[in-house]
mmCIF file of the N, C-alpha and C atoms, coordinates in Angstrom:
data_MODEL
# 
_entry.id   MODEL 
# 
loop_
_atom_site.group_PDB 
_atom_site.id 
_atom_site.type_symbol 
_atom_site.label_atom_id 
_atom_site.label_alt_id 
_atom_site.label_comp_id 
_atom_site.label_asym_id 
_atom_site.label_entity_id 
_atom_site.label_seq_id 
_atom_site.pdbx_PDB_ins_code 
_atom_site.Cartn_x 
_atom_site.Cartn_y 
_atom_site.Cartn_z 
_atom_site.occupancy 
_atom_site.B_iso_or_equiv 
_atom_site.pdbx_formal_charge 
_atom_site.auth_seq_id 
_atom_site.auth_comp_id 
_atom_site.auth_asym_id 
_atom_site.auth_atom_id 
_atom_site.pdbx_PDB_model_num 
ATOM 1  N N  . UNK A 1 1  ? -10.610 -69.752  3.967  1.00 0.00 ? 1  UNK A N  1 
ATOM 2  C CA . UNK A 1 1  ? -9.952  -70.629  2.991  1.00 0.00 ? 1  UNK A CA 1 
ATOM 3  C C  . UNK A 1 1  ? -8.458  -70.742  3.284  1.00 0.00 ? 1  UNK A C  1 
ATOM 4  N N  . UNK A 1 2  ? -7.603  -69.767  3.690  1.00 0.00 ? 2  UNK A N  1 
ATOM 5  C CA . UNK A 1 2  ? -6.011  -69.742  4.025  1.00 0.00 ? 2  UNK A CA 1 
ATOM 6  C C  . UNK A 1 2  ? -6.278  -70.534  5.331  1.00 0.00 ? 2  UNK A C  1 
ATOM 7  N N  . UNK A 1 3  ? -6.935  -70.261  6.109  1.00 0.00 ? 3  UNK A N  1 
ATOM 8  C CA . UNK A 1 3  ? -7.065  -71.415  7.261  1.00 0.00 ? 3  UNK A CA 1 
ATOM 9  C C  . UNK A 1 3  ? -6.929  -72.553  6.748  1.00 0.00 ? 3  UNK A C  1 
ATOM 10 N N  . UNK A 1 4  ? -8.044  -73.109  6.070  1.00 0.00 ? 4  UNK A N  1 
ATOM 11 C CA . UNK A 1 4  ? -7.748  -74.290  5.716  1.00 0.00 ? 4  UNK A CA 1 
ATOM 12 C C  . UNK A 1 4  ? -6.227  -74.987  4.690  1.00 0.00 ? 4  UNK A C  1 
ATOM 13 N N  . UNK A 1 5  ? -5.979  -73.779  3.728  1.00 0.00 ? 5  UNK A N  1 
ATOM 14 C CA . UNK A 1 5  ? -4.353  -74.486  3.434  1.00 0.00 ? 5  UNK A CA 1 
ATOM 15 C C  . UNK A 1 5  ? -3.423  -74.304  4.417  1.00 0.00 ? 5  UNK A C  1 
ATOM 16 N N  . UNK A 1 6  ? -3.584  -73.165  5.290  1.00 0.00 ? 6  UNK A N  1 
ATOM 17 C CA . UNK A 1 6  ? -2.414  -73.803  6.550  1.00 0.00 ? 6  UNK A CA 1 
ATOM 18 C C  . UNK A 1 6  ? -2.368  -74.618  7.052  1.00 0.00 ? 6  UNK A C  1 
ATOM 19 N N  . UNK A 1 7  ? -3.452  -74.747  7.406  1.00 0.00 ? 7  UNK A N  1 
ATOM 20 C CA . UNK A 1 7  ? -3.813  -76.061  8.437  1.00 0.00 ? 7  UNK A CA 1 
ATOM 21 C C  . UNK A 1 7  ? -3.507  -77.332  7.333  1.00 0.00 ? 7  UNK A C  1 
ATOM 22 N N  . UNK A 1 8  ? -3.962  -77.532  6.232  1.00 0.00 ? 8  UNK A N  1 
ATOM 23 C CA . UNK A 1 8  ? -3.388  -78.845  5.503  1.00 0.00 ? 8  UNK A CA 1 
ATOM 24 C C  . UNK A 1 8  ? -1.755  -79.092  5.463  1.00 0.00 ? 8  UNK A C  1 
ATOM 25 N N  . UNK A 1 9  ? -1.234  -77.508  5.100  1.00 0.00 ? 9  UNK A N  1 
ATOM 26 C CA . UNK A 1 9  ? 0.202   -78.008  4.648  1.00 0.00 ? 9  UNK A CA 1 
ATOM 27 C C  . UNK A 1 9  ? 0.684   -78.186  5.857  1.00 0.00 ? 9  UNK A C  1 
ATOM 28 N N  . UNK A 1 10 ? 0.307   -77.473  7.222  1.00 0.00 ? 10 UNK A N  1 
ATOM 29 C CA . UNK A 1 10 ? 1.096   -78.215  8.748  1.00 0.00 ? 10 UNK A CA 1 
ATOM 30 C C  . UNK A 1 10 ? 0.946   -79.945  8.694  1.00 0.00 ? 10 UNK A C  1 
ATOM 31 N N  . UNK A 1 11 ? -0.521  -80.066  8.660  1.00 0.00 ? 11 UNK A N  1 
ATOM 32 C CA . UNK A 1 11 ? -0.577  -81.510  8.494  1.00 0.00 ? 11 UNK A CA 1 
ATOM 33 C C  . UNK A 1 11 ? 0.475   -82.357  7.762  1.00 0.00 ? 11 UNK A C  1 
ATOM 34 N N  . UNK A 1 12 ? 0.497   -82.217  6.155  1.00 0.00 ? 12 UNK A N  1 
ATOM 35 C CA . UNK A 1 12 ? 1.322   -82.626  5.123  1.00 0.00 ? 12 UNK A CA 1 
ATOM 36 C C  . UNK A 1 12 ? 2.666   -82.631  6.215  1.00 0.00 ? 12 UNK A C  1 
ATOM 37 N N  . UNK A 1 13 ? 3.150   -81.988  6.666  1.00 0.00 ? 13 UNK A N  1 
ATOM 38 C CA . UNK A 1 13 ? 4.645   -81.438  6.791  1.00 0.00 ? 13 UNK A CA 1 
ATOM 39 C C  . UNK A 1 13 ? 4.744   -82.606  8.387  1.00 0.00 ? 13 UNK A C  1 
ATOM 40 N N  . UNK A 1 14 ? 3.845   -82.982  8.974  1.00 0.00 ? 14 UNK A N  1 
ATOM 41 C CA . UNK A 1 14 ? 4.052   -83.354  9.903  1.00 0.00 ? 14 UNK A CA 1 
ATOM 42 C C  . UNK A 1 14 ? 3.734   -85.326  9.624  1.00 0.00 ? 14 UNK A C  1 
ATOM 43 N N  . UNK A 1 15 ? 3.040   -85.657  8.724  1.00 0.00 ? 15 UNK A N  1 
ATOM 44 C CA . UNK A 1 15 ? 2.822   -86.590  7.808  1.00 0.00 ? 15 UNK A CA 1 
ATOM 45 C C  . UNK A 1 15 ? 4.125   -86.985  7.294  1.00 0.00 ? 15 UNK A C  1 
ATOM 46 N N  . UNK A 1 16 ? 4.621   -86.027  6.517  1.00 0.00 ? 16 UNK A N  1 
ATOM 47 C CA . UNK A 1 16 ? 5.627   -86.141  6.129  1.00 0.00 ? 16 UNK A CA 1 
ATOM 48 C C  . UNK A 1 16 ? 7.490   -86.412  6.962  1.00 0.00 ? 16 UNK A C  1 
ATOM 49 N N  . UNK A 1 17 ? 6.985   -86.313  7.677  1.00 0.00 ? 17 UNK A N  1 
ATOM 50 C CA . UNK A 1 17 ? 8.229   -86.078  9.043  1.00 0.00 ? 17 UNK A CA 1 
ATOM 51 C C  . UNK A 1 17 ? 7.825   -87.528  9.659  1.00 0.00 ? 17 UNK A C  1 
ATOM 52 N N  . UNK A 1 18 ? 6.812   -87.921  9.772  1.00 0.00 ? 18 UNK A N  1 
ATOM 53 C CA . UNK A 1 18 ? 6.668   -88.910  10.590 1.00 0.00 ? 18 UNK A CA 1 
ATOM 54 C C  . UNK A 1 18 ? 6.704   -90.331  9.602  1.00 0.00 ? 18 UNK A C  1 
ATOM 55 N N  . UNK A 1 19 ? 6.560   -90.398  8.449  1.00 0.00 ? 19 UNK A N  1 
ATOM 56 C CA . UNK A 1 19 ? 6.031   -91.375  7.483  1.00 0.00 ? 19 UNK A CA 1 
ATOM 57 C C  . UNK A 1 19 ? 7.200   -91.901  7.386  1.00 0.00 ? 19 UNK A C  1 
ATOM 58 N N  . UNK A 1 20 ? 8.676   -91.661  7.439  1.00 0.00 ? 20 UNK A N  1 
ATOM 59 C CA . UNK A 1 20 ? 9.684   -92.132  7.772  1.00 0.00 ? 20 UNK A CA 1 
ATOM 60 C C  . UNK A 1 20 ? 10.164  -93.258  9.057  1.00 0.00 ? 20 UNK A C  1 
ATOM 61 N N  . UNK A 1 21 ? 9.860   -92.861  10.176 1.00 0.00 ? 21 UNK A N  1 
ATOM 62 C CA . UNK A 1 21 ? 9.235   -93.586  11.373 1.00 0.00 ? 21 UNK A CA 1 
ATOM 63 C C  . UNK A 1 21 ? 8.613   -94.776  10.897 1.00 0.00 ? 21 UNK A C  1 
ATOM 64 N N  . UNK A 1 22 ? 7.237   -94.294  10.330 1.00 0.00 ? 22 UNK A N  1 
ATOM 65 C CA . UNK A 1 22 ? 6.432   -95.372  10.028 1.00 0.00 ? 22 UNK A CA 1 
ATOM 66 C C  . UNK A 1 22 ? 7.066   -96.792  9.418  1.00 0.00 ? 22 UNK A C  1 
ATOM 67 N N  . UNK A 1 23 ? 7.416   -95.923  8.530  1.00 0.00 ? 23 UNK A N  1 
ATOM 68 C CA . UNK A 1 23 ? 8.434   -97.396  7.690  1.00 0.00 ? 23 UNK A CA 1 
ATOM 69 C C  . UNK A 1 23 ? 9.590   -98.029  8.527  1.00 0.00 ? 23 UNK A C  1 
ATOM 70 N N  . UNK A 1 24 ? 10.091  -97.540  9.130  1.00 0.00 ? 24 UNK A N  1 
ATOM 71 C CA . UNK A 1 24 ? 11.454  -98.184  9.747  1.00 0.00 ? 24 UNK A CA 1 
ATOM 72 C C  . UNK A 1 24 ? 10.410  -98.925  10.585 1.00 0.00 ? 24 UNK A C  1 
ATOM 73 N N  . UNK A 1 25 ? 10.163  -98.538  11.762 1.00 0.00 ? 25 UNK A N  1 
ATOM 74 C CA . UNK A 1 25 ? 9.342   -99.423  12.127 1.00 0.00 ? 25 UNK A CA 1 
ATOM 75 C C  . UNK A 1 25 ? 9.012   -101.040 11.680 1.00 0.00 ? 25 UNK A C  1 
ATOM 76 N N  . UNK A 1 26 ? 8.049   -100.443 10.657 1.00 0.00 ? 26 UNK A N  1 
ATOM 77 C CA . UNK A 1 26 ? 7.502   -102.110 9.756  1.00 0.00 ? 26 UNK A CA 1 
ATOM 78 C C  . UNK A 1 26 ? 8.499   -102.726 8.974  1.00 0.00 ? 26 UNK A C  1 
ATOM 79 N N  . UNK A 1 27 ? 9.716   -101.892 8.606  1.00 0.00 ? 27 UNK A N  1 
ATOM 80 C CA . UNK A 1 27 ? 10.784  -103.178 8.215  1.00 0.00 ? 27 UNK A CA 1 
ATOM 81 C C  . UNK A 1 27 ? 11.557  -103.594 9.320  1.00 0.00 ? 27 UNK A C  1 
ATOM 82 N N  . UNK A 1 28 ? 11.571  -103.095 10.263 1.00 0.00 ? 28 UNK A N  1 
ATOM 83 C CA . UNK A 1 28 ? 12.421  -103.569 11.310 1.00 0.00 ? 28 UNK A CA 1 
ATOM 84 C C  . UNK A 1 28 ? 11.407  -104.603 12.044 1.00 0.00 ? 28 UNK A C  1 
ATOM 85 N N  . UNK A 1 29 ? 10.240  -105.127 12.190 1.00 0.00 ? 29 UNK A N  1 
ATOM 86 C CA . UNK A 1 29 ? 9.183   -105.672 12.403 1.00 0.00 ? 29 UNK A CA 1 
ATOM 87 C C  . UNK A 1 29 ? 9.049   -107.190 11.200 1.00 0.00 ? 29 UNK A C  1 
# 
């Protein structure tokens, strides 16, 4: 079970880091 919330909150955290990107992107588009 701690496997699996590590493994989510790395996800989240890397989601989160990138979802910024994402947007500049599509307004600069």
């Amino acid at each position: 079970m701690s496997k699996i919330l590590i493994f989510f909150k790395n996800f989240l955290l890397i989601y989160l880091s990138y979802l910024p990107l994402y947007i500049n992107n599509e307004v600069s588009m």
